[in-house]
Each structure stands twice: as structure tokens, then as C-alpha cells.
ZAMARGU-4260 file (C-alpha; in steps of 0.2 Angstrom, whole numbers, plus 5000, padded with zeros to 4 digits):
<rodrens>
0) 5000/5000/5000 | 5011/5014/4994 | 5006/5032/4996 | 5001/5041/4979 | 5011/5058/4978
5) 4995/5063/4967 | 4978/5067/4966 | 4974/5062/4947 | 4967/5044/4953 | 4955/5052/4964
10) 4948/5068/4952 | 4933/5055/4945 | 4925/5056/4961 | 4923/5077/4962 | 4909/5081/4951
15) 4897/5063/4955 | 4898/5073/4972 | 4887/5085/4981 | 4894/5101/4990 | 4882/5104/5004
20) 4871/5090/5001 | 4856/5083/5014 | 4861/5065/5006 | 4873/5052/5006 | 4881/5060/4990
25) 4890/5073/5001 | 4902/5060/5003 | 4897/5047/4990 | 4893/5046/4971 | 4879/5047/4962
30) 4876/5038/4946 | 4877/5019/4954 | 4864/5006/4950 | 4861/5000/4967 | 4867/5007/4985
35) 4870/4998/5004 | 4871/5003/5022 | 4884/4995/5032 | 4879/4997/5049 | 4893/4998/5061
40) 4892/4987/5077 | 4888/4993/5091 | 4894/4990/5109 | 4887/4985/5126 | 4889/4979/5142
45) 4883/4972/5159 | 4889/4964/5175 | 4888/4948/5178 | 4893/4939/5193 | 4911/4933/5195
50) 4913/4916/5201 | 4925/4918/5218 | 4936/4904/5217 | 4945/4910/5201 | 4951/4923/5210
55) 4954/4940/5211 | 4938/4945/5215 | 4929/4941/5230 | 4912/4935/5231 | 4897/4943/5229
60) 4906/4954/5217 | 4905/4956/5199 | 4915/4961/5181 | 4909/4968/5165 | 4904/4957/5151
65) 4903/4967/5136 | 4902/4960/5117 | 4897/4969/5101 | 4880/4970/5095 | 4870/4971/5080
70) 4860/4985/5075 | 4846/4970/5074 | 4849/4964/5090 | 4849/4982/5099 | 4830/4987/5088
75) 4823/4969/5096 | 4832/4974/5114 | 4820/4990/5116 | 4807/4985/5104 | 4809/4999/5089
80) 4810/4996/5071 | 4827/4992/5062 | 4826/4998/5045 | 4839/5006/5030 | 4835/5023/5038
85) 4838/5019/5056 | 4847/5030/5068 | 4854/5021/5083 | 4848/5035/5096 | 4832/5032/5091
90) 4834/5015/5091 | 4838/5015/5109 | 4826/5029/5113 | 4838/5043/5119 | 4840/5062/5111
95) 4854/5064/5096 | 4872/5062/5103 | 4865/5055/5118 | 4867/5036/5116 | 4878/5028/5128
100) 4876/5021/5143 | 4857/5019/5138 | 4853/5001/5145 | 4838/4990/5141 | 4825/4979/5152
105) 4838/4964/5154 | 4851/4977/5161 | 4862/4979/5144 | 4869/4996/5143 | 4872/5000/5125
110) 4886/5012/5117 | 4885/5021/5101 | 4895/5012/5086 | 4911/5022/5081 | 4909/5035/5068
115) 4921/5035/5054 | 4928/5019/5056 | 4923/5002/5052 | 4926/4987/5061 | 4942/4979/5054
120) 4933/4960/5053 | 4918/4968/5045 | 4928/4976/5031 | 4938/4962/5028 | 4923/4951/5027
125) 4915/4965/5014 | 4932/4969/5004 | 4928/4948/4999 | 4913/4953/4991 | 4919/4968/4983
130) 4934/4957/4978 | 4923/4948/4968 | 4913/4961/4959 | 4928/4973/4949 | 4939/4967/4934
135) 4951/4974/4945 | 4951/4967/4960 | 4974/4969/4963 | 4972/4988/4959 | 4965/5001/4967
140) 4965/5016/4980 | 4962/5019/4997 | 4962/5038/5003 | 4963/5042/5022 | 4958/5057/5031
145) 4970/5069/5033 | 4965/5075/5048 | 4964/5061/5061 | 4976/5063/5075 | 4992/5058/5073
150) 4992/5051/5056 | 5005/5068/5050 | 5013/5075/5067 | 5013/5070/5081 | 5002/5083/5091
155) 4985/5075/5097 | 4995/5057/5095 | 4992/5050/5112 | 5002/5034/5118 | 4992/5021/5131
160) 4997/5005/5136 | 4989/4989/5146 | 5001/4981/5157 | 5002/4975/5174 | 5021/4982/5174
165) 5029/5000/5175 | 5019/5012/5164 | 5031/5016/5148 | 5039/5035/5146 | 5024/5044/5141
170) 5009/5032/5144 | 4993/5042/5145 | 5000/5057/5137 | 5000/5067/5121 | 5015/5066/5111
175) 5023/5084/5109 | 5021/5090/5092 | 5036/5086/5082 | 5030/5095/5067 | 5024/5089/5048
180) 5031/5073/5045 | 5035/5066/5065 | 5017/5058/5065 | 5013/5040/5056 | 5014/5045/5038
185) 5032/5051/5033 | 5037/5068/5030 | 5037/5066/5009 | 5017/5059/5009 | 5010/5074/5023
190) 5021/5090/5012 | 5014/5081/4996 | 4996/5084/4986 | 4978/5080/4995 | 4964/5074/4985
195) 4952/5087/4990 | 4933/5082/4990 | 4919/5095/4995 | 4924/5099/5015 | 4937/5085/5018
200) 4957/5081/5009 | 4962/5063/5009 | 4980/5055/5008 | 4980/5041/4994 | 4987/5024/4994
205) 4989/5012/4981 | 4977/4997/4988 | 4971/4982/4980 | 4955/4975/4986 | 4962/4958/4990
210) 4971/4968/5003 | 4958/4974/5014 | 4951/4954/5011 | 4965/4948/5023 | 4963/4947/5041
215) 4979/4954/5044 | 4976/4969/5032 | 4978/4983/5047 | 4996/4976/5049 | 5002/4983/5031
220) 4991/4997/5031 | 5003/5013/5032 | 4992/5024/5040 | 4990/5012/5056 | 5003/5011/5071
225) 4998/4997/5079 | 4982/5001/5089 | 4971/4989/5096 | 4956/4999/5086 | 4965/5002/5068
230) 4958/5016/5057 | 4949/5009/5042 | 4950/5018/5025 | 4939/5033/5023 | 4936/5028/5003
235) 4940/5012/4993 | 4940/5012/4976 | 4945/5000/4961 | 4955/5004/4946 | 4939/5001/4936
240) 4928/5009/4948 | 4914/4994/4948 | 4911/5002/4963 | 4917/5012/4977 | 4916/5011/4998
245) 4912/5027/5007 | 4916/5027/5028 | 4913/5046/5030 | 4921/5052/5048 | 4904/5057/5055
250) 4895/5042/5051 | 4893/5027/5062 | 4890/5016/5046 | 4899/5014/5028 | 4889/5015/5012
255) 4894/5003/4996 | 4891/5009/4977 | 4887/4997/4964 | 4880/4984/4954 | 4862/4976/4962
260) 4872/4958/4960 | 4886/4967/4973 | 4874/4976/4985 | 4865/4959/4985 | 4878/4950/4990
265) 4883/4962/5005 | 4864/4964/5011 | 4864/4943/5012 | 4882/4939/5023 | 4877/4936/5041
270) 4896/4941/5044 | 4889/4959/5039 | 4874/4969/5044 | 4869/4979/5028 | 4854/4984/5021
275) 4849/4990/5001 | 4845/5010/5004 | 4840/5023/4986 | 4852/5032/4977 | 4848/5050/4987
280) 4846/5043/5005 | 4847/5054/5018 | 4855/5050/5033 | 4854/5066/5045 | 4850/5063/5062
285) 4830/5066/5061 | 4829/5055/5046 | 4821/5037/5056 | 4804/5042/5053 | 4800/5024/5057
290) 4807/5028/5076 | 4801/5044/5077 | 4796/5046/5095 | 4776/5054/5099 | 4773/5073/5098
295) 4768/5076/5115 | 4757/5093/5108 | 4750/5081/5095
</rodrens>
């Protein structure tokens, strides 16, 4: 996955997009024949009683068992409606940005899924199916947003650690800014061109699909350092553009672009929650009419 010191492979994208736009093509373009919504999984959590005689803990006390959850499984847990349009705060019943430590009648407390960023299994598990569905499925692009921290200095890079030994030099702190070029990506790709799309730039890597297919594909990923929670790529494209893959940083799911036969494919994995959603969906906040709660005044 080398860095592109251009833009040119990324221009096609510009105008099938939509400066200012309510819909998903703000971020992804128009002109596909068919469109899916990844949802991205969420977390939760509750206590449950630790048996004594493992140790540790004595009894009567408990740890946190926490797993991640389907969308699905979070709509059946408080009773609401999952659908393409669904928006997980309404889906758990609390106000917009307001969605974690919400729990349900058996004593799960739910966490919002991460925005911009999509589970490193899940993708691997879709990038199979996208695999299958390009002429060019070796060749390709995956741009990065420039602006997550770390990635070119290393101001706002924090270092944490989990260990039972002695904290490492700097462990819970921000790095001192080093300048351009001290963060992950060298100092030749962060001075070189951006691919600018209406109100975000990307870095560009050369990126086959059958890269992002492999379990392992965080660990030769050039924009990742190791974290336990690597950063997916904001935009995946192949050479032939059959399709493309849109992880926008404010949204908590990814959209495909592409052939029904493709969308198809995604919407019936079990290993991926995705559902078919129409060229011009919108996916603001106060779009899951379905969920809406009453009008008190009404």
C-alpha cells in the first residue's frame, strides 16, 4: 500500500459529488445502479457475577461482560424498528448524541458504534465481496483522512498501554508535536498533494481490494501504528471503479456503490449487517421516521 504523491486517481470522484448536500452523496457518488448501508456494530455491556474461586475477586462481586451487537439485536432489545434509515439514538430511545450508557430491560447498557471507522473483521469480510465484483480486483485506491490525530505529526497522538508492569515513558499522554512529518505517515506523503473532495482532503494509497480481504490487512496498512482499534480507510475504490466504499468520519456506518448483484451479495452475509438504501438517502440525524418518537402537543 504505497502512498500516491497525486491526486489524478481520485479527480473522477469530484463532480458525481454534492457540496452541501442533505444525502449520502455529500460524501458518495451518484450515478450507481444500486446502494448499501453497512451498519457499524455497536457495543454494550453488563455485569455479571464473577465466580470467587477463580480469583481476584471476591464473592458477591461482579466484572463487565461486554460484546458487540448488531444494530438488529439492539432494535429487538428496546422494541423499535430496524430499517435502512435507522438512527441508533432512536433505536435505543435517547436524544441525538446522547446514546451511551442507555441500557435495556435485561440490564444491557448500549454504546454508540464508532463513527468513521469500520470494524476491521467487517471490512475484511465485505472487501471479499467487493473482491469479487471489479475486473480489478489487485488495483486500486484507498484515501485516508487527513485530519485524524496523529496520522502527520505527532500533536493530538496519544500513547496508552495495558500492562500489569511499569507504565512506559509517556503512557497516558499526548505526544509533543514534532511538526509535519514526526506523525505516522512520513514527511514526503504529509508535504505532498491531498485529494480534495467538498469539505474534507484525503492522503491516497495504492490498495488492491484483496488487501483489505485479509485478516491481517491493518498490519500493512501505512496509515496504522499498531492500535488495538485500527483506522479503516475513509474511501476504497478499484481501478475500474465497479464500485466504490464510502466510511465518511461522522457516520457510524459505511455506504457501498454498485451493481444490484454486489449490493445483494453484501445485504445477504450474516458476517455483515447491511441493508439496500435509494440512490439519494438521507441519513441526518431526524431521518428514522420509522422511530420517530410521539409529539407530545399532537
Amino acid at each position: 500500500m504505497d502512498a500516491l504523491l497525486d491526486d489524478e486517481q481520485g479527480r473522477w470522484l469530484l463532480p458525481r459529488l454534492t457540496a452541501g448536500s442533505s444525502t449520502i452523496h455529500v460524501a458518495v457518488p451518484r450515478g450507481y445502479p444500486a446502494y448499501a448501508r453497512i451498519f457499524h456494530p455497536a457495543e454494550r455491556d453488563r455485569p455479571a457475577p464473577q465466580d470467587s474461586q477463580q480469583g481476584h475477586v471476591g464473592a458477591g462481586e461482579f466484572h463487565l461482560t461486554s460484546e458487540q451487537v448488531s444494530w438488529t439485536t439492539v432494535a429487538e432489545a428496546f422494541g423499535t424498528i430496524m430499517h435502512p434509515l435507522a438512527q441508533f439514538h432512536r433505536l435505543i430511545g435517547s436524544p441525538q448524541d446522547a446514546g451511551n450508557g442507555v441500557s435495556d430491560a435485561a440490564g444491557w447498557r448500549y454504546f454508540e458504534p464508532m463513527p468513521g471507522n469500520l470494524d476491521a473483521g467487517v471490512l475484511a469480510a465485505v472487501a471479499g465481496h467487493l473482491a469479487d465484483h471489479t475486473t480489478t480486483p489487485t488495483d486500486g485506491v484507498a484515501a485516508v483522512w487527513e485530519g485524524w490525530g496523529g496520522l502527520t505529526s505527532s500533536a493530538g497522538h496519544a500513547v496508552l498501554a495495558a500492562s500489569d508492569g511499569p507504565k512506559p515513558a509517556g503512557w497516558g499522554y499526548f505526544v509533543p508535536d514534532g511538526g509535519p512529518g514526526s506523525g505516522i505517515l512520513p514527511k514526503d506523503v504529509v508535504n505532498g498533494p491531498v485529494l480534495e473532495l467538498p469539505g474534507r482532503s484525503y492522503y491516497l494509497f495504492g490498495a488492491g481490494t484483496r488487501s483489505f480481504a485479509r485478516s491481517g490487512w491493518p498490519g500493512v496498512a501505512p496509515w496504522n501504528d499498531g492500535s488495538a482499534v485500527p483506522q479503516s480507510p475513509s474511501i476504497v475504490w478499484p481501478d475500474d471503479h465497479s464500485w466504490v466504499l464510502v466510511t465518511e468520519i461522522g457516520w457510524d456506518s459505511t455506504i457501498v456503490a454498485g451493481s444490484l448483484d454486489l449490493i445483494k451479495a453484501l445485504a445477504s452475509d450474516p458476517a455483515i449487517e447491511a441493508l439496500p438504501i435509494r440512490e439519494g438517502a438521507d441519513l441526518r440525524w431526524d431521518s428514522d421516521n420509522a422511530n420517530r418518537p410521539p409529539n407530545p402537543s399532537a
